[in-house]
C-alpha positions as CSV (number, residue, x, y, z in Angstrom):
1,X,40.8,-25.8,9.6
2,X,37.3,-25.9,7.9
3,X,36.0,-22.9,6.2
4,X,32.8,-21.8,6.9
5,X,30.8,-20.4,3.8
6,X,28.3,-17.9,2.3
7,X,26.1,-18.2,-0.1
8,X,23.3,-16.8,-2.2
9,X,20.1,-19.2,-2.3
10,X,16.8,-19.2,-3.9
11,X,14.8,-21.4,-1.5
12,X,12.2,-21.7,-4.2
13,X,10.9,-19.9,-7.5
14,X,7.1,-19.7,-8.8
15,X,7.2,-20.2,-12.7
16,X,3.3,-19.8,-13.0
17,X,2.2,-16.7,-14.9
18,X,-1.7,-15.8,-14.8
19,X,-3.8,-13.1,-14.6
20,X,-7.3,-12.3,-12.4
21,X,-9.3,-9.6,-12.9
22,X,-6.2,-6.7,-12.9
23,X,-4.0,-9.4,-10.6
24,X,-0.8,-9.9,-12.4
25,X,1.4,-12.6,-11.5
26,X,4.9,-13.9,-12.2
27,X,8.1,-15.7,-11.7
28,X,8.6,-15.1,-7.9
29,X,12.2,-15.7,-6.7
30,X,13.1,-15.8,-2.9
31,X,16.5,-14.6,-2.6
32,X,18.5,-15.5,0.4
33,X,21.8,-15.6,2.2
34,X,22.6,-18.6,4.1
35,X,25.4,-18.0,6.7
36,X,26.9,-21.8,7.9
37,X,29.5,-22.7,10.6
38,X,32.6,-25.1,9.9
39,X,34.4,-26.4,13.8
40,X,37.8,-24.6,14.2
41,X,39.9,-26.7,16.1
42,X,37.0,-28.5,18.1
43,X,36.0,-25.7,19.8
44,X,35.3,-22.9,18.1
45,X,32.6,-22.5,15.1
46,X,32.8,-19.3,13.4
47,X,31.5,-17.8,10.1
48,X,33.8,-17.2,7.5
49,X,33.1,-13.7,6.3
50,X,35.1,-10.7,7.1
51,X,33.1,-8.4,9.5
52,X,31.8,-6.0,9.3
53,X,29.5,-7.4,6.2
54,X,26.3,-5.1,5.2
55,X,23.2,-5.9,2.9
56,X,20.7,-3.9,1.4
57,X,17.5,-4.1,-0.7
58,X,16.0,-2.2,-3.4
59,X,12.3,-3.6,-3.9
60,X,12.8,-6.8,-3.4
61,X,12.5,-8.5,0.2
62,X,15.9,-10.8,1.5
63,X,16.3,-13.2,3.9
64,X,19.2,-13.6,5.8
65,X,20.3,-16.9,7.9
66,X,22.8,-17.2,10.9
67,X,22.4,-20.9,11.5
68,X,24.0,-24.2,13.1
69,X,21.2,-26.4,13.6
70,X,17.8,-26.5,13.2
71,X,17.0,-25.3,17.0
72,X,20.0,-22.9,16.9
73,X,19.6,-20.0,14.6
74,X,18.9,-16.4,14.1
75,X,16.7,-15.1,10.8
76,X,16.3,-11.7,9.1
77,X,13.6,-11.1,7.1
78,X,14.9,-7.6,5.4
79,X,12.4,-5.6,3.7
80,X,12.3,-3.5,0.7
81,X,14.6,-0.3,0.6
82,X,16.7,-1.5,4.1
83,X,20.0,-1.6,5.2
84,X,21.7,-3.8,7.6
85,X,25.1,-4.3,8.8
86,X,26.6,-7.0,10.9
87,X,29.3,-6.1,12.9
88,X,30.1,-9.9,14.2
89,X,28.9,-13.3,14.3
90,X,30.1,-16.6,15.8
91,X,29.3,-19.9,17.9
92,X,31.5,-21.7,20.7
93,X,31.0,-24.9,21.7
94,X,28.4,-25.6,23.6
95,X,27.1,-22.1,23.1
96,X,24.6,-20.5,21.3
97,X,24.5,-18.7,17.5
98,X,26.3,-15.1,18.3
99,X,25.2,-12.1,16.2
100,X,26.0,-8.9,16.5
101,X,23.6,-6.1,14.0
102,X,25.9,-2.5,14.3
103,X,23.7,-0.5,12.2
104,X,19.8,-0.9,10.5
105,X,17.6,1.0,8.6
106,X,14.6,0.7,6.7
107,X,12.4,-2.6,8.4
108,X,12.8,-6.2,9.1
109,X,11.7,-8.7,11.0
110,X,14.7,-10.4,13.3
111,X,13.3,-14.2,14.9
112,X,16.0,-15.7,17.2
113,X,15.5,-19.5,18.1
114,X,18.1,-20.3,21.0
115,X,20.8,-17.3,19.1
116,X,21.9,-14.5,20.7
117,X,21.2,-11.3,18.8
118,X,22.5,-7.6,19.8
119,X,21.8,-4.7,18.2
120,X,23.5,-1.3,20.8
121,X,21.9,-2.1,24.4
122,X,19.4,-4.7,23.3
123,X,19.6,-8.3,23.5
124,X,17.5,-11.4,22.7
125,X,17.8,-15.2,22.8
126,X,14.2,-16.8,21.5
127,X,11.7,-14.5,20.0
128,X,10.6,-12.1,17.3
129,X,11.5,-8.6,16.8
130,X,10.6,-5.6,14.7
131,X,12.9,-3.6,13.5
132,X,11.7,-0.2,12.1
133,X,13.0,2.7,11.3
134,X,14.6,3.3,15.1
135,X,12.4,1.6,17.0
136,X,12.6,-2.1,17.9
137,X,8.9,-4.2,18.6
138,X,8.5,-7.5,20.7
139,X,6.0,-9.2,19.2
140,X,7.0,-12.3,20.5
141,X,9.0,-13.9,23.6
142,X,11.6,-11.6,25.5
143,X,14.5,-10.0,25.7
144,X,16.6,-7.5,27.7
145,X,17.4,-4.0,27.4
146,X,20.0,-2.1,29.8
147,X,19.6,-5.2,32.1
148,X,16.2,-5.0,32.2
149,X,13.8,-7.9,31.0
150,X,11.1,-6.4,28.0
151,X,8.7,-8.9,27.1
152,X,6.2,-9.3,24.7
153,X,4.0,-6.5,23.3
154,X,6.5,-3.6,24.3
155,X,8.8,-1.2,22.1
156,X,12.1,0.3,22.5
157,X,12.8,3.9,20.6
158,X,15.1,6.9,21.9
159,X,15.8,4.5,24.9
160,X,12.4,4.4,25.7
161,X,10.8,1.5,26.6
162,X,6.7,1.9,25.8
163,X,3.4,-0.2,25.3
164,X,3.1,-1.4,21.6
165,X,-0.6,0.1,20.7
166,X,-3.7,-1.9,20.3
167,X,-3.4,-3.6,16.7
168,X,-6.2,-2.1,14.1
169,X,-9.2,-4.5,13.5
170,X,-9.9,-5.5,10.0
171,X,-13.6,-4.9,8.7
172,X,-13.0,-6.4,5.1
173,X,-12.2,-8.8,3.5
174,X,-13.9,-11.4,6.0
175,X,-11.2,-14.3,6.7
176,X,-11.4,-16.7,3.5
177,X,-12.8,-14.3,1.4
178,X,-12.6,-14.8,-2.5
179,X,-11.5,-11.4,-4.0
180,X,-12.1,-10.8,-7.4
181,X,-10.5,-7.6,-6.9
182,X,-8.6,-6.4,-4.1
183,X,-10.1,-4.5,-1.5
184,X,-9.0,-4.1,2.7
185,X,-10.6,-2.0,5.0
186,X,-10.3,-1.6,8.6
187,X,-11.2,0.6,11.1
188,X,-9.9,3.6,11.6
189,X,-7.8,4.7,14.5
190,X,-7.7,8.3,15.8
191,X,-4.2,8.2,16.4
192,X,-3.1,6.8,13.9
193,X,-0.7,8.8,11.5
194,X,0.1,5.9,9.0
195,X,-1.0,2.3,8.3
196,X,0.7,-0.7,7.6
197,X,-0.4,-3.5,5.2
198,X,1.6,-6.5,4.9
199,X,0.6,-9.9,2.4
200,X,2.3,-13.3,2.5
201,X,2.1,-16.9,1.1
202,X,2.0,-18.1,4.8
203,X,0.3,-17.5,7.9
204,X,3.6,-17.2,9.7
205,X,4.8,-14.3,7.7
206,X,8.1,-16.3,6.9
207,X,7.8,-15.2,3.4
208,X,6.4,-11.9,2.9
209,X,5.9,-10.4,-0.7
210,X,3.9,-7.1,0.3
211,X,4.5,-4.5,2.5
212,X,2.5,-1.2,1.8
213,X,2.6,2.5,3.9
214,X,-1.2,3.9,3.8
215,X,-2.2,7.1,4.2
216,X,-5.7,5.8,4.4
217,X,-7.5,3.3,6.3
218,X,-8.7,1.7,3.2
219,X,-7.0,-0.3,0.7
220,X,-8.1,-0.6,-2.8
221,X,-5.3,-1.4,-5.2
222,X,-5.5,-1.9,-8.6
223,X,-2.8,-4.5,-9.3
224,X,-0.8,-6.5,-6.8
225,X,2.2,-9.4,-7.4
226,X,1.0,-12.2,-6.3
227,X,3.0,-15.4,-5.9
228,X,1.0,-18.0,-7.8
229,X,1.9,-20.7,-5.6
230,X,-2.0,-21.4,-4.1
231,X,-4.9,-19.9,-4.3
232,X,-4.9,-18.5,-0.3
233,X,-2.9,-16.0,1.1
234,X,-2.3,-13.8,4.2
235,X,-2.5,-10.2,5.0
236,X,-2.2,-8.3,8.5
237,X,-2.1,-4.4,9.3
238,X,-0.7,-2.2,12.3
239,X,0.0,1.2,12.4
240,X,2.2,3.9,13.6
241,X,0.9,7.4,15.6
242,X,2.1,10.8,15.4
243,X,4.5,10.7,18.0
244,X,6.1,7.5,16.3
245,X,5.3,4.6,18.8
246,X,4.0,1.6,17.1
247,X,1.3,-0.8,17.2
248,X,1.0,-4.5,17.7
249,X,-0.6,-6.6,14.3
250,X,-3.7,-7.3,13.9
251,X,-5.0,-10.4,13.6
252,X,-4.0,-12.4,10.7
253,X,-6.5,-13.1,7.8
254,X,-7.1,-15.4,5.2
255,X,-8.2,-14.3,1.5
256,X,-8.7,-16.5,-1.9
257,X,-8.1,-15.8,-5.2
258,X,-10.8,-16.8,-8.6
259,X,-9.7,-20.0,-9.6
């Protein structure tokens, strides 16, 4: 019998350390965990922690891996101050990934590629969802709730299934914008009871290193963290209203930093 293992990872670190005009930057680490399969007598393929297994954040962002192959995987993106627990997880032959969240809180983004991922009555297969606070946010593919298909662009909270809002549009900084300070604005919504900013290295949002609740529809910080690993980055925004539903992003933008 193989044993399966888990594992703490640091995909990649960013020893660069500069400052521009109040942005201070560091040493960046990436921490993961990386959940791998071993074949149980050629049939079964099963991870080798004891379930239920929970992880939680402080400030930092983790990301957490359920994989076989590279077309057969589930992946967490858990944000600061979030809890997750996993109540199973395992792969038969032939089958896909199997995972199995019992309990979240806080926010994370969950992006299935041919894995089946249940969390209470929900289920997905290929896709991207949103987890926050209780609400969970297609924001890309399908998947099913109570036997019912809910694709794309819809929202799930108190058994509920509703339209994700229209995303907020972004008046500044114009896409490739150099920013020798840091400034977002966009416009504002009526509705809207709380912003969302979120900054990444990529445009994909794979590996996030911002995420910021606004009061305001303006965003002027005086420092940020940057992760000097280019000079472009990506931010995007969506909001929340008073009754709690949630929008969709908007679109994503590029900015630059002084070289």
């Amino acid at each position: 019998m193989f044993r399966p293992t888990i594992g703490f990872l640091l995909p990649f670190s960013y020893p660069f350390l500069f400052s521009v005009l109040g942005v201070i930057s560091c040493m960046y680490l990436l921490p993961s965990v990386k959940v791998s399969y071993s074949v149980y007598d050629g049939k079964i393929v099963r991870v080798g922690e004891i379930y239920p297994f929970s992880v939680s954040t402080q400030d930092n962002f983790l990301h957490v891996s359920f994989f076989f192959e590279p077309d057969n995987l589930c992946y967490f993106i858990l944000y600061p101050r979030s809890h997750i627990v996993f109540e199973d997880s395992r792969k038969y032959a032939e089958s896909r990934v199997f995972v199995k969240v019992s309990k979240f809180e806080g926010r994370a983004d969950v992006r299935a590629k041919n894995c089946d991922f249940f969390f209470g009555d929900f289920s997905m297969s290929s896709g991207e969802v949103r987890l926050f606070k209780n609400k969970i946010d297609i924001v890309e593919g399908s998947g099913n709730y109570r036997g019912r298909k809910v694709e794309r662009g819809k929202g799930i909270v108190s058994g509920k299934i509703y339209d994700l809002l229209s995303p907020p549009s972004v008046l500044l900084p114009k896409d490739g914008d150099e920013l020798p300070r840091f400034y977002f604005s966009f416009v504002p919504v009526d509705r809207a009871k709380k912003y969302y900013i979120e900054i990444s290295a990529d445009r994909n949002f794979q590996f996030p290193f911002l995420f910021q609740e606004l009061e305001s529809y303006r965003f002027f910080p005086q420092e940020i963290t940057i992760i000097a690993v280019s000079d472009e980055y990506f931010f995007r925004l969506w909001y929340e209203d008073s009754e709690g539903f949630s929008s969709m992003y908007s679109e994503v933008r590029k900015f630059r930093l002084p070289k």
